[in-house]
N, C-alpha and C positions, 0 to 999 in steps of 0.2 A: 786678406787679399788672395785671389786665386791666384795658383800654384804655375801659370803657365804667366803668368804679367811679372814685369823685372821693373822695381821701383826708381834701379838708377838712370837718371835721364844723362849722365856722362856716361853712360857705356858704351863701349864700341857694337857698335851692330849691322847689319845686312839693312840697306835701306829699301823702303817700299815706297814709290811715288804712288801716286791718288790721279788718275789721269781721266779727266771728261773727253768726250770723244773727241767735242771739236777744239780740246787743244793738244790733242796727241801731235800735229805740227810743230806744234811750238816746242813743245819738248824738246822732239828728235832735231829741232835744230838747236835746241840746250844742248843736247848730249853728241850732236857729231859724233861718226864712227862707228865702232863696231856696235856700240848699243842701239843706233838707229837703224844701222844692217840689220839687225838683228828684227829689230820690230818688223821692217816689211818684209824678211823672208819669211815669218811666219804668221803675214796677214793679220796680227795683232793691228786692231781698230779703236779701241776701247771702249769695246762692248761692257753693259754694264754686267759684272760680276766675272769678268774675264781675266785669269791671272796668268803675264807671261813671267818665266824665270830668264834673266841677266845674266848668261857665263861669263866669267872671264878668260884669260889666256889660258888658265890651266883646265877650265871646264868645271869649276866651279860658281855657284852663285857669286853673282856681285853685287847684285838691286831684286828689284820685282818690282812689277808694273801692272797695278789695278785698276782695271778701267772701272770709269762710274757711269759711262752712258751719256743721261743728258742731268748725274748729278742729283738727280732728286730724292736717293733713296740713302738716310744719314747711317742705314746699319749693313750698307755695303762692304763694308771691309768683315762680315760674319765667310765673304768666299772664302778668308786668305786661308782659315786654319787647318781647312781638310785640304790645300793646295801645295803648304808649304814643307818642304822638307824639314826635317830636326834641325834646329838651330835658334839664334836670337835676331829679332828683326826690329825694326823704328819706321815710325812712320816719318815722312821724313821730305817730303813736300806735295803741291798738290792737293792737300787737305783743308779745305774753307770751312767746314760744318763744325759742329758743338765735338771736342776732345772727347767727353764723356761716351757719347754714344759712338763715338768710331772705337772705342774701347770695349765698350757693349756691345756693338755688335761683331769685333773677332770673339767676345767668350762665348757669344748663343752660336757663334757657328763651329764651335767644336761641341754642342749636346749631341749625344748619341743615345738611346733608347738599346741598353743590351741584358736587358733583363732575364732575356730568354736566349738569345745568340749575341756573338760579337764578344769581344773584349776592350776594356778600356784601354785606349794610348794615350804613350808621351806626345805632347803638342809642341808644336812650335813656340817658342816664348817671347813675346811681345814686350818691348820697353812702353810704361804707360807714357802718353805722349805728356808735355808740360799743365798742369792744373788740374790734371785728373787725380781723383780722390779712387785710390785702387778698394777701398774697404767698402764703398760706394756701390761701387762695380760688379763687386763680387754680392752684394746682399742681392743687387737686382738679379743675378743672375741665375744664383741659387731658387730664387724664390720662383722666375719662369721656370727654370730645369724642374722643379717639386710639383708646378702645377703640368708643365708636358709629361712627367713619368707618370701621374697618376689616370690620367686620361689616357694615355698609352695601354696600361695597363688591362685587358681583356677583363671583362665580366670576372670570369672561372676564379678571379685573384683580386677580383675589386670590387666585393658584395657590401651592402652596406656595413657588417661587420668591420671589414678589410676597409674602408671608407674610413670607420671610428678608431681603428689602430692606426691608421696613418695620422690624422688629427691628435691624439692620444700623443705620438711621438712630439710632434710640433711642438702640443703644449707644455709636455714634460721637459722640453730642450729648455724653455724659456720661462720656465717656472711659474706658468699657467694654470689655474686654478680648470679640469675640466669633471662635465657630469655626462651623462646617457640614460635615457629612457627607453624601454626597450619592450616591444610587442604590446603586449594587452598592458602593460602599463604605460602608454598613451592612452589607452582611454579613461585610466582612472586618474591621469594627469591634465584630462582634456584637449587632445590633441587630436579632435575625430576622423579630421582629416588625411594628416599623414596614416594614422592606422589604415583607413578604408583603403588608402592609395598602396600600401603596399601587403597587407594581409595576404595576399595570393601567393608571395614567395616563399619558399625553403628558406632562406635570409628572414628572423623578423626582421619590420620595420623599427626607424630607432632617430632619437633626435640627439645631435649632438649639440652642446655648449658649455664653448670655452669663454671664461675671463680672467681680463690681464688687465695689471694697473692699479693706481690710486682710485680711490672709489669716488672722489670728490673732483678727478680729471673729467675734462669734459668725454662726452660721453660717444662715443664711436660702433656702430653696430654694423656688421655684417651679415648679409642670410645671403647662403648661398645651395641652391635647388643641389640634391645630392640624388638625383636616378642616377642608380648605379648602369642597369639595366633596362631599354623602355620594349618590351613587344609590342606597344601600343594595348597592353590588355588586351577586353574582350572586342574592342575595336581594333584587330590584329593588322598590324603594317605590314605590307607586302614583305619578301627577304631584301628587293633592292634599298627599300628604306630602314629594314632593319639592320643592318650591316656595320652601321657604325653608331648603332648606340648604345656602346660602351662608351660614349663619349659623352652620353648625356646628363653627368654628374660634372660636368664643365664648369655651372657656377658654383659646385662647393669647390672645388680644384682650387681654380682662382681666387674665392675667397678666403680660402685657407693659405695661400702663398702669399696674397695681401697682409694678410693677419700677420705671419713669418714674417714679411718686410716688416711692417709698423713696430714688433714684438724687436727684432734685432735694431733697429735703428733705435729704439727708446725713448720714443717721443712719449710724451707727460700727457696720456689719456687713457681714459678707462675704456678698454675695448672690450668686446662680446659679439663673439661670432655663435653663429649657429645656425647648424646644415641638418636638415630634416631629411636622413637617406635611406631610403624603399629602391627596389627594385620592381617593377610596373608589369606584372606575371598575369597568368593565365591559368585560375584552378575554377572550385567548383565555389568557392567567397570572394571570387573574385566582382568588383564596384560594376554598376552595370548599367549603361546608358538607360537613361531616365531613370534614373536615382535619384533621393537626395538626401543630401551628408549636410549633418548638423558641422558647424563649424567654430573654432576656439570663442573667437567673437560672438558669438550668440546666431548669425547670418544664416538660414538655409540655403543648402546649393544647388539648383539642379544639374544633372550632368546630362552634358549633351553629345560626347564622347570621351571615351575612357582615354582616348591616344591625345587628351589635354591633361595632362594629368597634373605636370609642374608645376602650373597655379595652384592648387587645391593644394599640395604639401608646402609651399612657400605662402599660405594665406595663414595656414596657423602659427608658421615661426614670424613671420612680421607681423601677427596680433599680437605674440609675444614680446616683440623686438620693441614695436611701439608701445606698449606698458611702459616702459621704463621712459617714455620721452626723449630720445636720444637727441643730440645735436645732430647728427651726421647719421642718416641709417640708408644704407647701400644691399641693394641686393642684385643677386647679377645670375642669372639663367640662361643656357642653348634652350630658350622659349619655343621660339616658333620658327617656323619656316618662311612663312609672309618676312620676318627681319631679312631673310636672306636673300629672297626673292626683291624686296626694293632695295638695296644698299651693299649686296654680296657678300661674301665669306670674310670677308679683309678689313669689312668699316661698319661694327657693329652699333648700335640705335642706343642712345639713352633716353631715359622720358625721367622728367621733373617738373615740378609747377617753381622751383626756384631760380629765377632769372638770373641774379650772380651767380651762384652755384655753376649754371650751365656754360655766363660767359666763361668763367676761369677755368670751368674743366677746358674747353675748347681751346684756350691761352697753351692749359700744361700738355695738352693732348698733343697739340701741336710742337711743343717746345720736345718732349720728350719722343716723338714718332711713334707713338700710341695711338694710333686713328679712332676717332670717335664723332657719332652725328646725331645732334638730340633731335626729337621725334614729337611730335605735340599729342599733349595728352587732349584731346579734343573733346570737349565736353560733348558736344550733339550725339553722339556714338554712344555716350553714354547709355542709354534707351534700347541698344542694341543688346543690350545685358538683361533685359525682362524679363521675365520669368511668369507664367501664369498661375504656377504654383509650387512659387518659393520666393524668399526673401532675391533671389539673384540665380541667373545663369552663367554656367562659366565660361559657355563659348556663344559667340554671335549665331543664329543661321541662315548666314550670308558667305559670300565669300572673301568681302571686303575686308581690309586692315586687319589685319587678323592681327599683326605684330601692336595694333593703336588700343585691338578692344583687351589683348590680353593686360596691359598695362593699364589700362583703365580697371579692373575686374581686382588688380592688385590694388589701386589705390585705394578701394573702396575699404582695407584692411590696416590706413595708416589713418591715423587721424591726430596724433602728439608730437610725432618726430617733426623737430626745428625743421629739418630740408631731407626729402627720401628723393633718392634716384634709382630706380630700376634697369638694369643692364642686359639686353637681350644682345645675350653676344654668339658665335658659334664656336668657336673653343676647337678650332682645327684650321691645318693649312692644307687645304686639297691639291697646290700648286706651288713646288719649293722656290724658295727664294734664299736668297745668300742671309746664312744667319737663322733662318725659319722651315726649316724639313716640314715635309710632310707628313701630318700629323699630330697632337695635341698640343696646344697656345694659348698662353697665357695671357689672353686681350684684357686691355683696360686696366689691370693692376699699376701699370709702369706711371700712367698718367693719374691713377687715384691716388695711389702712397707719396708722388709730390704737391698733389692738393692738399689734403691730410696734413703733410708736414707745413705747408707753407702757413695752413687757417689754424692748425694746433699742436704743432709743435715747438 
């Protein structure tokens, strides 16, 4: 359990009510007096993420008072932590939504990123409200903190190397079986692709994969896109769009703090992750529009630009990943910008041909406040992928769907796994929210690791 939550629910503590805007009335005619004086001198309204402090007669806390707005957002109470002075606090009315995640969301809102400035503080300590499971709490929350500190983390410190020593750690903690492939031995591995894609770096290119579990557990795979770095190659992205892709190793982040959730919780399956992580440079071997790269599957590629790159290194680890026939095989990539462009930064696309699968993620996505929206893998687009001389092209030349054909382009690499879902997520919050600073996030794991557990654990 994290070190800032207090298990005894008899303890005495500072209360915090949970106040929607339109019952801040009600309250203040609950509380008569100097607490309701109190609220309209300082035009507290119960704005959502707005925290007013309670004096009492000696000018001490007494309460605190969170507004939620219009209510809709369950990891509001992430304002309280950087709001509240030192001390012990309860929640303590007010609050209708799941105990769980009002518990989750004060521990994401004390993550701070001080790797390079800052220092860690003492928090404020939180009584977990009634039926919250604090060991719970604390795995979800470790597991975003691992995936925001690594995406956080700039290039200069998170080269694919630096990508495999983080992974390395995970699997070490949990007794992880892992291996590495590394430069020109991708291609004597067969791996043509991640090589092509990252050859051009100082950093070799390198495939990582961990496994954990009984080997006769069913069978759980992860691939998660590891650009550490993307200049877009020889198709060079402006500086405005190059600015934040140190963030474009997103879905190995997340796959790897998924993995850490499933690995600490101990569910009874064989899991296997693995992050194929290049850095996407600019030398003189550097991949080069209208190329084409043989591929683990046998498939030639042509490339239609070098700034698609994520497919190409995520086509040979899920020919990999599908070898093994997986029950469950999840891959999750900051893919495209088309994902962001229809559905925004906040409510990332999955695409599946598995009809259950998608209702029940939708059920936990919902239940957990893990926003998710499946995207149809549309066959007619398929054709959009032709190539006039090669087995496949990796990008359409249109401008249409871009987010529809790059998940088509993938599927064409799964063909054993029981049910694959691919995760075109963006892996940053451009706009804070109580609970979610701006900057690296960990989308979609919260709502995969209670599917997971629900269908195999």
């Amino acid at each position: 359990m994290l070190d800032f939550f207090l298990a005894d629910k008899d303890k005495a503590a500072t209360p915090i009510w949970l106040v929607r805007a339109e019952e801040l009335e009600g309250w203040c005619s609950a509380h008569a007096g100097a607490g309701a004086a109190w609220v309209e001198t300082n035009g507290f309204k119960g704005e959502a993420g707005k925290v007013l402090l309670l004096p009492d007669a000696s000018g001490a806390v007494s309460g605190v008072l969170l507004g939620t707005g219009d209510g809709s957002d369950p990891l509001i109470t992430g304002a309280l932590a950087s709001a509240l002075p030192p001390g012990e606090y309860r929640l303590a009315g007010g609050f209708d939504g799941e105990p769980t995640l009002a518990a989750l969301g004060y521990a994401l809102g004390t993550y701070r990123f001080t790797r390079y400035s800052g220092k860690p503080r003492d928090w404020p300590r939180l009584v977990l409200p009634q039926g919250v499971d604090g060991e719970e709490v604390g795995r979800l929350a470790r597991a975003v903190f691992l995936a925001r500190d690594l995406i956080n983390t700039p290039a200069s410190d998170m080269s694919p190397a630096d990508l495999a020593e983080a992974a390395r750690r995970v699997a070490e903690a949990h007794g992880a079986a892992i291996d590495t492939i590394v430069g020109d031995e991708l291609l004597a591995q067969n791996y043509p692709m991640v090589h092509a894609v990252g050859r051009a770096a100082a950093v070799e290119p390198r495939l990582i994969d961990i496994r954990w579990g009984r080997e006769d557990a069913p069978r759980v795979t992860l691939v998660g896109k590891g650009v550490c770095f993307d200049t877009g190659g020889l198709d060079l992205k402006p500086s405005s769009a190059m600015g934040l892709m140190k963030k474009d190793m997103g879905g190995a982040a997340a796959t790897l703090a998924l993995a850490q959730l499933l690995m600490e919780a101990g569910l009874d399956i064989r899991l296997r992750l693995l992050i194929p992580a290049v850095e996407n440079s600019v030398s003189g071997n550097a991949f080069r529009p209208g190329d084409v790269l043989q591929s683990r599957k046998g498939l030639t590629v042509e490339i239609g630009n070098t700034d698609a790159e994520g497919r190409l290194i995520l086509a040979d680890a899920l020919t990999e990943a599908d070898s093994e026939s997986p029950d469950l095989l999840i891959d999750m990539a900051t893919l495209t910008g088309a994902a962001r462009v229809a559905l925004g930064p906040d409510l990332p696309p999955f695409y599946t041909h598995d009809d259950n699968f998608a209702r029940d993620l939708a059920g936990v996505a919902e239940a957990t406040a893990d926003p998710l929206w499946r995207m149809p893998l549309w066959k007619p687009y398929d054709n959009w992928l032709d190539s006039k001389i090669a087995d496949v092209s990796h990008i359409s030349d249109g401008p249409f769907a871009g987010s529809v054909t790059a998940a088509l382009f993938l599927a064409r690499f799964v063909e054993k796994a029981r049910v694959h879902a691919h995760f075109d997520i963006y892996g940053w919050v451009p706009k804070p929210r109580p609970g979610r600073p701006v900057g690296g996030e960990a989308q979609a794991i919260r709502a995969l690791f209670q599917l997971i557990r629900r269908r195999y654990g």
